[in-house]
ZADO-1210 file (C-alpha; in nm, 4 decimals, padded with zeros to 6 digits):
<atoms>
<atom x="-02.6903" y="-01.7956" z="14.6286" code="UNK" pos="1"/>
<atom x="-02.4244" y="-02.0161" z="14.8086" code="UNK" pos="2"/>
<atom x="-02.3498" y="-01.8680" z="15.1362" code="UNK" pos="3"/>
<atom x="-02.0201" y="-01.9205" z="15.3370" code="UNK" pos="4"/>
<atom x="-02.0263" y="-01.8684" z="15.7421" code="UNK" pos="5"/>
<atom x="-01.6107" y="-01.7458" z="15.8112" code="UNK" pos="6"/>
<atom x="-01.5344" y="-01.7561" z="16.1973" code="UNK" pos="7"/>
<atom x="-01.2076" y="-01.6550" z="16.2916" code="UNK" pos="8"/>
<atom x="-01.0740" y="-01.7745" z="16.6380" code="UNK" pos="9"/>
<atom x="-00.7397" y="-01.8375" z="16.8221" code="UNK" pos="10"/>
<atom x="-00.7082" y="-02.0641" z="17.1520" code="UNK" pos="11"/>
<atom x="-01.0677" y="-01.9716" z="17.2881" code="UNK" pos="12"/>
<atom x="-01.2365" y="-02.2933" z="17.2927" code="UNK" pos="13"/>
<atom x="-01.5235" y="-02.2716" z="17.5026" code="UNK" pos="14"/>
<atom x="-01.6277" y="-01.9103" z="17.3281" code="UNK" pos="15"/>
<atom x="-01.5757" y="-02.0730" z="16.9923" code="UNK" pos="16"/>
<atom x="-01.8095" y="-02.3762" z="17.1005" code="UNK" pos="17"/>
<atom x="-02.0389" y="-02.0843" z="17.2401" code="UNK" pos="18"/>
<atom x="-02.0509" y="-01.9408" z="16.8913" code="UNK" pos="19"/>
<atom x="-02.1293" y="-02.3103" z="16.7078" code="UNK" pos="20"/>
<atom x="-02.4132" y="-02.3867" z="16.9242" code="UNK" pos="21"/>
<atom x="-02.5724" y="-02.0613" z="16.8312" code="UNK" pos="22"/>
<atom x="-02.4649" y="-02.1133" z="16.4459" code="UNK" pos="23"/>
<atom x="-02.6347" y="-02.4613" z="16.4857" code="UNK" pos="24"/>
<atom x="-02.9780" y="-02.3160" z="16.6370" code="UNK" pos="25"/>
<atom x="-03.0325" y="-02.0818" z="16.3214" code="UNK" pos="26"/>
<atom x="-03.3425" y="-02.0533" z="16.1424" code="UNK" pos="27"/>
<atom x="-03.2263" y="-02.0668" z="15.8247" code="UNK" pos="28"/>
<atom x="-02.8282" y="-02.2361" z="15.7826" code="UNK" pos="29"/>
<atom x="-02.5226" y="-02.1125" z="15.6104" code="UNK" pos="30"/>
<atom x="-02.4022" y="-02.3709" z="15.3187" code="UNK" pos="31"/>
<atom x="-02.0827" y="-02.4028" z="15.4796" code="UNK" pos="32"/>
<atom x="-01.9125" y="-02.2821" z="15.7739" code="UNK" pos="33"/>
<atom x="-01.5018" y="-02.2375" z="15.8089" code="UNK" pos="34"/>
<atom x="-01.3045" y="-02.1717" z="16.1003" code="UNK" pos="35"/>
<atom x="-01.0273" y="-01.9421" z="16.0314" code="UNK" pos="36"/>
<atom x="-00.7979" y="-02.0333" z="16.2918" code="UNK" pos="37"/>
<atom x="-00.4606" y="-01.8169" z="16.3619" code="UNK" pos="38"/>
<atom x="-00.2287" y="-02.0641" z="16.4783" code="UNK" pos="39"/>
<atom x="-00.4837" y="-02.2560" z="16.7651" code="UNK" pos="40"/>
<atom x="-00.3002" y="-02.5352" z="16.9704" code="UNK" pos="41"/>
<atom x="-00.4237" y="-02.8691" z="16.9517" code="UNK" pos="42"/>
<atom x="-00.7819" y="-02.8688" z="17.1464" code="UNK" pos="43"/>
<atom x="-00.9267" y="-02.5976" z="16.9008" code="UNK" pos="44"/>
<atom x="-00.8386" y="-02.8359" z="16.6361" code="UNK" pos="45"/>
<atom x="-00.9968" y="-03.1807" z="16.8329" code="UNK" pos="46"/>
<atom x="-01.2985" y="-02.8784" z="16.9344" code="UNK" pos="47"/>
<atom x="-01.3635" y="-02.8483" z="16.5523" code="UNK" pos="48"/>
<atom x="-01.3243" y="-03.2047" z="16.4593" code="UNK" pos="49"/>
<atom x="-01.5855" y="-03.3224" z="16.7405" code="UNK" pos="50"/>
<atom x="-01.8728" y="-03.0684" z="16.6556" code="UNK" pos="51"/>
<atom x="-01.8049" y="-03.1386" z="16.2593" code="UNK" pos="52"/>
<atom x="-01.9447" y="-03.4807" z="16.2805" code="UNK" pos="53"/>
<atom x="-02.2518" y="-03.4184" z="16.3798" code="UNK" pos="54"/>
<atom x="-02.3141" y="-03.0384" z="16.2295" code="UNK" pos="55"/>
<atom x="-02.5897" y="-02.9648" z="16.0292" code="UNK" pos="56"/>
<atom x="-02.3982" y="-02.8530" z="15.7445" code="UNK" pos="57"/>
<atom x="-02.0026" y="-02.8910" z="15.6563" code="UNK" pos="58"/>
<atom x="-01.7528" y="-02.7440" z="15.9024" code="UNK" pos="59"/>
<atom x="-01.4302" y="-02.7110" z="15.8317" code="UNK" pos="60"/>
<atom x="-01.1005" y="-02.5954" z="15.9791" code="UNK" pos="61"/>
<atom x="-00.8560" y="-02.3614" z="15.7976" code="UNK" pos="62"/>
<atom x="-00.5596" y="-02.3255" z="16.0114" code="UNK" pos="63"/>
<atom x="-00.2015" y="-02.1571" z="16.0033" code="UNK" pos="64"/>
<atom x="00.0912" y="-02.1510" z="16.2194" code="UNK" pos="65"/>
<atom x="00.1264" y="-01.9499" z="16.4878" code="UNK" pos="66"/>
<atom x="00.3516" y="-01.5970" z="16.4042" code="UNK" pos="67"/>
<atom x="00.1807" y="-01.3495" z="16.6267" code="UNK" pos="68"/>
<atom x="-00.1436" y="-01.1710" z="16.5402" code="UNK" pos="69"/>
<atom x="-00.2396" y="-01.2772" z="16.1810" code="UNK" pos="70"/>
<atom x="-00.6328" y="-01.2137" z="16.1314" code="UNK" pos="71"/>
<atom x="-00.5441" y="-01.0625" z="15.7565" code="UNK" pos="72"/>
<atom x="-00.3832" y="-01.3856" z="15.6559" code="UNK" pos="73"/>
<atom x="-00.5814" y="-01.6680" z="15.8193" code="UNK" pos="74"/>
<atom x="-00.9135" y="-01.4472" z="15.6535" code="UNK" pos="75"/>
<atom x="-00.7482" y="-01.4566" z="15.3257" code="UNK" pos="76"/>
<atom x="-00.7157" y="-01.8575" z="15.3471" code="UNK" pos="77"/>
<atom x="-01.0209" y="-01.9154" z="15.4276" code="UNK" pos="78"/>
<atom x="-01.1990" y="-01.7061" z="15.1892" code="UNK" pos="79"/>
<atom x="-00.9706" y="-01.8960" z="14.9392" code="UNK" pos="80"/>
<atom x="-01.1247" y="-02.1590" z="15.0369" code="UNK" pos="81"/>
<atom x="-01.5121" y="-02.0743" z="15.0695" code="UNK" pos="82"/>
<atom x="-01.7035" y="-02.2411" z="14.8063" code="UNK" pos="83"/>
<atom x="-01.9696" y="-01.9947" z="14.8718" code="UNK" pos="84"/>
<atom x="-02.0754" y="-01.7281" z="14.6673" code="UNK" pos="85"/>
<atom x="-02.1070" y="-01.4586" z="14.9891" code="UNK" pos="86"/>
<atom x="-01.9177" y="-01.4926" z="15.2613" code="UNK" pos="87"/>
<atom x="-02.0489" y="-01.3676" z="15.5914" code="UNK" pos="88"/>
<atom x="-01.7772" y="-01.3107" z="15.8666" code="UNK" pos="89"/>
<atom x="-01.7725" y="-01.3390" z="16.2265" code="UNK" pos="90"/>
<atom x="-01.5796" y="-01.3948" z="16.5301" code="UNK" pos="91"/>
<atom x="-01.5300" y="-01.6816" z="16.7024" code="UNK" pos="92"/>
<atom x="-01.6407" y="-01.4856" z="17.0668" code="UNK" pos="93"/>
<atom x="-01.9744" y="-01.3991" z="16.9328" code="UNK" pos="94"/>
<atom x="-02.2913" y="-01.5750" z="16.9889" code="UNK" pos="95"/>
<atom x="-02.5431" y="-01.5170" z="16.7260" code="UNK" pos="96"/>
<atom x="-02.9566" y="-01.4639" z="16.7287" code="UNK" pos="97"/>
<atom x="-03.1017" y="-01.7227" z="16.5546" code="UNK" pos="98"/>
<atom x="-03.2168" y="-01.5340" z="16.2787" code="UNK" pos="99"/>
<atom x="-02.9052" y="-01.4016" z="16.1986" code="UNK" pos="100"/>
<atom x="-02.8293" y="-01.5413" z="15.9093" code="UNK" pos="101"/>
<atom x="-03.0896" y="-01.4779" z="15.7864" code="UNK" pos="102"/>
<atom x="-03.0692" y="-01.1121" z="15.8094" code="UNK" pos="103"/>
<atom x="-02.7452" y="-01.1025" z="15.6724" code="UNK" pos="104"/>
<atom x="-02.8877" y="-01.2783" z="15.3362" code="UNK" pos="105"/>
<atom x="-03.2072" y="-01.0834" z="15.3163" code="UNK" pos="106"/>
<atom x="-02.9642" y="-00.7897" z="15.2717" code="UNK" pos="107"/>
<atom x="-02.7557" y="-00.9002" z="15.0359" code="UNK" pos="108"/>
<atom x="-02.7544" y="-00.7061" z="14.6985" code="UNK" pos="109"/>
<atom x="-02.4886" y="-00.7117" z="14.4210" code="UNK" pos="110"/>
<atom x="-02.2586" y="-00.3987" z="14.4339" code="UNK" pos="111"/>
<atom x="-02.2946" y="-00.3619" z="14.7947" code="UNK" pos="112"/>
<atom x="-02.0823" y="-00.5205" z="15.1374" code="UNK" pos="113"/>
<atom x="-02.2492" y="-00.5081" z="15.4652" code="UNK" pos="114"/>
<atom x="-02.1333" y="-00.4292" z="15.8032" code="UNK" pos="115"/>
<atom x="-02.3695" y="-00.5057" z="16.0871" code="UNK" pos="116"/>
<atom x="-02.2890" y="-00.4068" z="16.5008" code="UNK" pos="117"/>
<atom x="-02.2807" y="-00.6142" z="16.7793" code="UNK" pos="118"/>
<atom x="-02.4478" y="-00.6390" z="17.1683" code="UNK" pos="119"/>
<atom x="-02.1603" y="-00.6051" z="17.3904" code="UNK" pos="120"/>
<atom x="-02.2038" y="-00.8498" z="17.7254" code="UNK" pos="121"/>
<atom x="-02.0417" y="-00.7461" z="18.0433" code="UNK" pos="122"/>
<atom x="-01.7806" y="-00.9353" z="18.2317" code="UNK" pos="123"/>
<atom x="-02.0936" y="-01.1163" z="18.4601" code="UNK" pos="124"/>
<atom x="-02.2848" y="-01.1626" z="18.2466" code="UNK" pos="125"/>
<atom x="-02.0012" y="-01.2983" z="17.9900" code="UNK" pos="126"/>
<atom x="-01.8817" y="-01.5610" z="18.2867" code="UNK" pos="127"/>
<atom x="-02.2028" y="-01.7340" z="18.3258" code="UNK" pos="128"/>
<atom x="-02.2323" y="-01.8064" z="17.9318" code="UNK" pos="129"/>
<atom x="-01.8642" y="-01.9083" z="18.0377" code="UNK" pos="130"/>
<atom x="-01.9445" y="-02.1281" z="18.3013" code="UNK" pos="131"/>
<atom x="-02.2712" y="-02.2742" z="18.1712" code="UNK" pos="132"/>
<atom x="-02.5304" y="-02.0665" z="18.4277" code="UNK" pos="133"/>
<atom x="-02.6491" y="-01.8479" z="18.1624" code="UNK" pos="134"/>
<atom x="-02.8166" y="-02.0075" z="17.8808" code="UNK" pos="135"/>
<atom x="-02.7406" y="-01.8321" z="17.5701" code="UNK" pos="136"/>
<atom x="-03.0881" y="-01.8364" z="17.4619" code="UNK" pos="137"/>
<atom x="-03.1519" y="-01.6059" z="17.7362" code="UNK" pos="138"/>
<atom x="-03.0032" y="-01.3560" z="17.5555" code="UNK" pos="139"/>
<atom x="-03.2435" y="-01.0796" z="17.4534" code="UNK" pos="140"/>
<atom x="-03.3266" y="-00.6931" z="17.4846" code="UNK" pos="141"/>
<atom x="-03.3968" y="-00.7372" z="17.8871" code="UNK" pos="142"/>
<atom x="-03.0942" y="-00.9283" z="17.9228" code="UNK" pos="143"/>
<atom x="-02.8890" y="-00.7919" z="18.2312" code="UNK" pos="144"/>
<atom x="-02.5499" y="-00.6897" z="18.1865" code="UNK" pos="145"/>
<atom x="-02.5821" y="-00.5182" z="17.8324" code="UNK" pos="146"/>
<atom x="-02.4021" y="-00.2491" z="17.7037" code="UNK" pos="147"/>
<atom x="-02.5387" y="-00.0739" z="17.3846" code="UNK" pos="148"/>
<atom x="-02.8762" y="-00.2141" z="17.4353" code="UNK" pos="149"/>
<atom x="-03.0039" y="-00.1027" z="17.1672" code="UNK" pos="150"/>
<atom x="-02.7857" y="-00.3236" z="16.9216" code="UNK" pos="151"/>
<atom x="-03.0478" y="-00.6177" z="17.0611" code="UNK" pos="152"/>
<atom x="-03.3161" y="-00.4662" z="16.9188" code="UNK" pos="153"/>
<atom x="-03.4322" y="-00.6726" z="16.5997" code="UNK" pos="154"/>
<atom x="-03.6946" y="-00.5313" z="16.3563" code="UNK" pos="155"/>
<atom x="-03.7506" y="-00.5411" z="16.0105" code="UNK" pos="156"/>
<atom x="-03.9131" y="-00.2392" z="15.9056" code="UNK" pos="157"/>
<atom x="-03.5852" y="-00.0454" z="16.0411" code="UNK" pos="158"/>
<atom x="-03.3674" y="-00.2755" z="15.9073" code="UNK" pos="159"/>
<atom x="-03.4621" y="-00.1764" z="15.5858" code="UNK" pos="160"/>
<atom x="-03.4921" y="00.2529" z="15.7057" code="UNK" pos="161"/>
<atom x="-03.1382" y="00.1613" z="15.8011" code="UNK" pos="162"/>
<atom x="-03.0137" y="-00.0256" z="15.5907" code="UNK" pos="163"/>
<atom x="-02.8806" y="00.2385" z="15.2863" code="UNK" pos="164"/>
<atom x="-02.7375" y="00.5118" z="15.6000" code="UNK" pos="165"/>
<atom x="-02.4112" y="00.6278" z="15.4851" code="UNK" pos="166"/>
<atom x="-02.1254" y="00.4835" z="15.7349" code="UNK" pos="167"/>
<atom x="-01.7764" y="00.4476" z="15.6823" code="UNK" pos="168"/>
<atom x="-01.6961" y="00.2619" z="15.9934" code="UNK" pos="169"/>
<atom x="-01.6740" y="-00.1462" z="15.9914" code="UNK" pos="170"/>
<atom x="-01.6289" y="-00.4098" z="16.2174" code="UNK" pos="171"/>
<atom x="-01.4948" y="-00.7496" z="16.0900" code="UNK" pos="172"/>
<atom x="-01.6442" y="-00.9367" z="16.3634" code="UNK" pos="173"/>
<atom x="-01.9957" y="-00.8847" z="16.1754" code="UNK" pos="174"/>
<atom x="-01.9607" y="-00.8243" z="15.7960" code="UNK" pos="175"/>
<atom x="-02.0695" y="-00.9803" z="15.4670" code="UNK" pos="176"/>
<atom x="-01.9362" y="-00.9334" z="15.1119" code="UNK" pos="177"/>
<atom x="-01.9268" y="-01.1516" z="14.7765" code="UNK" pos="178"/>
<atom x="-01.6663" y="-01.3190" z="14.7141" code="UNK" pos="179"/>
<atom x="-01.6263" y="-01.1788" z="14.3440" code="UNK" pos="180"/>
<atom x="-01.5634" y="-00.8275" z="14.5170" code="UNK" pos="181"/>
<atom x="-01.3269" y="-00.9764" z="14.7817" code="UNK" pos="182"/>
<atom x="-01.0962" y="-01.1510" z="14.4744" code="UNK" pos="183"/>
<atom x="-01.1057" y="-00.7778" z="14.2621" code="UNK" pos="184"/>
<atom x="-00.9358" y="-00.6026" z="14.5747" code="UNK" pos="185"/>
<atom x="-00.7406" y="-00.8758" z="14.6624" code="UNK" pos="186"/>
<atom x="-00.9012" y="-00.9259" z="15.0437" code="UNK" pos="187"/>
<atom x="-00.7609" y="-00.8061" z="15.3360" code="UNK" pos="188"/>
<atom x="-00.3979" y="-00.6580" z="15.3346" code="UNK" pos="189"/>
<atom x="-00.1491" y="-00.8857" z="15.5013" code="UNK" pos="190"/>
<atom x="00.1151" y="-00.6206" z="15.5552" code="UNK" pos="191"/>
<atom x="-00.1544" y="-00.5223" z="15.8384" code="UNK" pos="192"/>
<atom x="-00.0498" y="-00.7070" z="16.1019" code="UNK" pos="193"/>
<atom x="-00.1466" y="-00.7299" z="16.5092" code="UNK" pos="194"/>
<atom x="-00.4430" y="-00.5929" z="16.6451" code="UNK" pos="195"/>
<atom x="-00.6466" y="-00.2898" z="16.4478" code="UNK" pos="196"/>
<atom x="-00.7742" y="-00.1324" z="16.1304" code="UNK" pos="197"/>
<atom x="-00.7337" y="-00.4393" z="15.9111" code="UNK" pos="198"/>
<atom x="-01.1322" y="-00.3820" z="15.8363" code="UNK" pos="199"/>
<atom x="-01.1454" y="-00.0438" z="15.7907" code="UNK" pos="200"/>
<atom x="-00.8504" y="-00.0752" z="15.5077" code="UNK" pos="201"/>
<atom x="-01.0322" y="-00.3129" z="15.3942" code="UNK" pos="202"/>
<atom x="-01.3779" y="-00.1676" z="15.3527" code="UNK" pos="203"/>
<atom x="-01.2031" y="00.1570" z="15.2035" code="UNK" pos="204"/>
<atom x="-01.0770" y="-00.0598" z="14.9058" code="UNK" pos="205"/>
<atom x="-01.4119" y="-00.1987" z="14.8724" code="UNK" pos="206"/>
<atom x="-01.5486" y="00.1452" z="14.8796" code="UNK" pos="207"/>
<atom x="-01.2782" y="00.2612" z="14.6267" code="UNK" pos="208"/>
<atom x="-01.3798" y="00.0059" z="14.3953" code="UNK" pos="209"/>
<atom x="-01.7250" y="00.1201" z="14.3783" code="UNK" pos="210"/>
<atom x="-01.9139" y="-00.1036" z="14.5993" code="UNK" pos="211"/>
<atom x="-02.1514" y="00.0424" z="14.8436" code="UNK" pos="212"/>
<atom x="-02.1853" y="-00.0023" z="15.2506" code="UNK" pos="213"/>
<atom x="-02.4790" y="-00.0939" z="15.3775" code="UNK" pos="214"/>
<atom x="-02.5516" y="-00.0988" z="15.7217" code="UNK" pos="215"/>
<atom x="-02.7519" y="-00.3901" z="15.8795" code="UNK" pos="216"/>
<atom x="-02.8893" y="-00.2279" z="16.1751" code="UNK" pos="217"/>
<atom x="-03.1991" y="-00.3735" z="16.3743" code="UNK" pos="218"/>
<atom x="-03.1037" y="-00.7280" z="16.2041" code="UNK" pos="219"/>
<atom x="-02.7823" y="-00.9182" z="16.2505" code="UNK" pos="220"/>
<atom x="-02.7596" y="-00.9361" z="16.6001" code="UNK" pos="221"/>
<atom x="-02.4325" y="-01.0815" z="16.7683" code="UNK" pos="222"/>
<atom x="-02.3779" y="-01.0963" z="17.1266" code="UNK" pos="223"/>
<atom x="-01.9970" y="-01.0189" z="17.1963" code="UNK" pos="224"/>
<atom x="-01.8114" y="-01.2248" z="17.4974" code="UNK" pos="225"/>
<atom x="-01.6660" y="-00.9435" z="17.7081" code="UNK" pos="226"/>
<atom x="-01.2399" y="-01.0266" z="17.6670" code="UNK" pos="227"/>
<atom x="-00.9165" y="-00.8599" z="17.7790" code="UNK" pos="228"/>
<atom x="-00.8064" y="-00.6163" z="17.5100" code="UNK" pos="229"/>
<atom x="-00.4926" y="-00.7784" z="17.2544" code="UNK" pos="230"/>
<atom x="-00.1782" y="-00.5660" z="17.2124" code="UNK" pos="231"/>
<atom x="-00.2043" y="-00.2656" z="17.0286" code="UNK" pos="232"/>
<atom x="00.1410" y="-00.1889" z="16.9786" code="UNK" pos="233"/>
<atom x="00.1161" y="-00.2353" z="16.5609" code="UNK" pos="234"/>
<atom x="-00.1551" y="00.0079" z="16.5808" code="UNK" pos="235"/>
<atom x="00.0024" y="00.3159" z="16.4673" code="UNK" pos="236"/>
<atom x="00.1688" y="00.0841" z="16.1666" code="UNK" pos="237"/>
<atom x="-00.1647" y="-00.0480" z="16.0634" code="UNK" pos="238"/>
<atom x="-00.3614" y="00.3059" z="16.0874" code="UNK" pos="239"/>
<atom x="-00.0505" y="00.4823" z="15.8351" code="UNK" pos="240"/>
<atom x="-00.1874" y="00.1546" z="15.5388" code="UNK" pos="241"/>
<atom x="-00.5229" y="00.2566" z="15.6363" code="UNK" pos="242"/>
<atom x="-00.4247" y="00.6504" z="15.5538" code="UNK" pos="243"/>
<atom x="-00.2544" y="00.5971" z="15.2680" code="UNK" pos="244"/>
<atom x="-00.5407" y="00.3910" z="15.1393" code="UNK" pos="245"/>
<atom x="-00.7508" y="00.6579" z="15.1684" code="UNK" pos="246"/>
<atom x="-00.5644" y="00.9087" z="15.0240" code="UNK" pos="247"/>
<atom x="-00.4506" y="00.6895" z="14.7010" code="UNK" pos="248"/>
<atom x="-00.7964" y="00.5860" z="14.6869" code="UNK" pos="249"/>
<atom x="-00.6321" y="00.2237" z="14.6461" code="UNK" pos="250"/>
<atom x="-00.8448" y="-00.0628" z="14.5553" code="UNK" pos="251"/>
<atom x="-00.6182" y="-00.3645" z="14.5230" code="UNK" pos="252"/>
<atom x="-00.3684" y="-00.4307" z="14.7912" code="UNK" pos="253"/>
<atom x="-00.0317" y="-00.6162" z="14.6896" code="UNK" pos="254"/>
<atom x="-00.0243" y="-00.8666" z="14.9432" code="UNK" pos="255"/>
<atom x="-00.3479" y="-01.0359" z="15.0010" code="UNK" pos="256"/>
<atom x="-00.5354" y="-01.3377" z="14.8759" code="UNK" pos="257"/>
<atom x="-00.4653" y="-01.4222" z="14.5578" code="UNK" pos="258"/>
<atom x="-00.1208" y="-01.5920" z="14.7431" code="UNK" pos="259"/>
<atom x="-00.3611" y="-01.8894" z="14.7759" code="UNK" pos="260"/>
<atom x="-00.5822" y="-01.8957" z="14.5033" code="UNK" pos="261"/>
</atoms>
């Protein structure tokens, strides 16, 4: 199994370099990793092009112009793109447990997707990672500063108790999925534009289509940068696709990846 590491990012350099340190540091390495940029000036770019060189494994950059808010379409591109057979997904303000990668591959399983959580990190705690007075490899379960603790909490035996609990929620920031299963519903919906629900309307066409959720609790662990919150005035826009998704039971959205494939 080819894997394919997708970070998505826009004008956050130092979080995105946070993030590649801690993608460099796992135990066991993607094949590839792509950064799924939505319309980054130039230093995200020269950011990418520096670390590439001397990256374990090939990084590349998958960029668009910048139109406003466009996670749907810059994830379509770069799933295009992967060469991998699964694709795992993060964000580009996450730092990531070493082992997290490995997790996410142990459970992989054909006819399921998998959504995992995430630790968020307070505003202090966030700044020193920041500023370079927190090391990130002082992150842990004791770590100050944590909100849903119990997110850092990494255990196998759970994992798998866990793993097959019904949920219907999901969080793009920390998800997996092969790519045959992406291509059948046609990825994420780019009619879903600015900030919310693009996941969930997502997941629900996965869902329709017959492939199962697990959830990758006790594994997968991703420390979240604490941020100011993006606008949410497309919200109510996005959450009517997400409802009528639902209730047609849709599986294939009309506008999605297949535009670059």
């Amino acid at each position: 199994m080819k894997t394919t590491l997708i970070i998505s990012t826009y004008n956050w350099e130092r979080a995105l370099s946070l993030c590649l340190e801690s993608v460099a540091r796992q135990q066991r390495m993607p094949d590839e990793v792509l950064i799924a940029d939505d319309g980054s000036r130039e230093p995200t770019r020269l950011l990418v092009e520096s670390i590439a060189s001397t990256f374990p494994v090939p990084l590349r950059h998958i960029w668009h112009e910048d139109l406003g808010f466009r996670l749907s379409a810059i994830r379509n591109r770069a799933m295009a793109a992967a060469e991998g057979d699964y694709l795992i997904q993060i964000d580009g303000d996450l730092i990531l447990h070493p082992q997290f990668i490995e997790d996410h591959i142990s459970a992989a399983e054909r006819g399921f997707f998998v959504v995992g959580s995430r630790v968020v990190l307070g505003e202090k705690i966030s700044a020193g990672l920041l500023d370079g007075s927190v090391s990130p490899q002082e992150l842990g379960t004791f770590s100050p500063d944590l909100r849903n603790r119990s997110n850092s909490v990494r255990c196998r035996m759970l994992s798998r108790l866990f793993r097959l609990r019904r949920g219907h929620g999901a969080r793009g920031c920390n998800m997996a999925f092969w790519r045959d299963d992406v291509k059948m519903v046609n990825g994420y919906d780019e009619m879903m534009t600015g900030w919310g629900h693009e996941d969930s309307e997502f997941a629900e066409r996965l869902r329709n289509a017959g492939i199962r959720q697990h959830s990758l609790k006790f594994g997968g662990i991703a420390y979240h940068l604490h941020h100011g919150q993006s606008s949410r005035e497309h919200e109510n826009v996005n959450l009517d696709i997400l409802r009528n998704t639902v209730e047609s039971r849709k599986v294939r959205c009309e506008n999605g990846i297949d535009a670059y494939l």
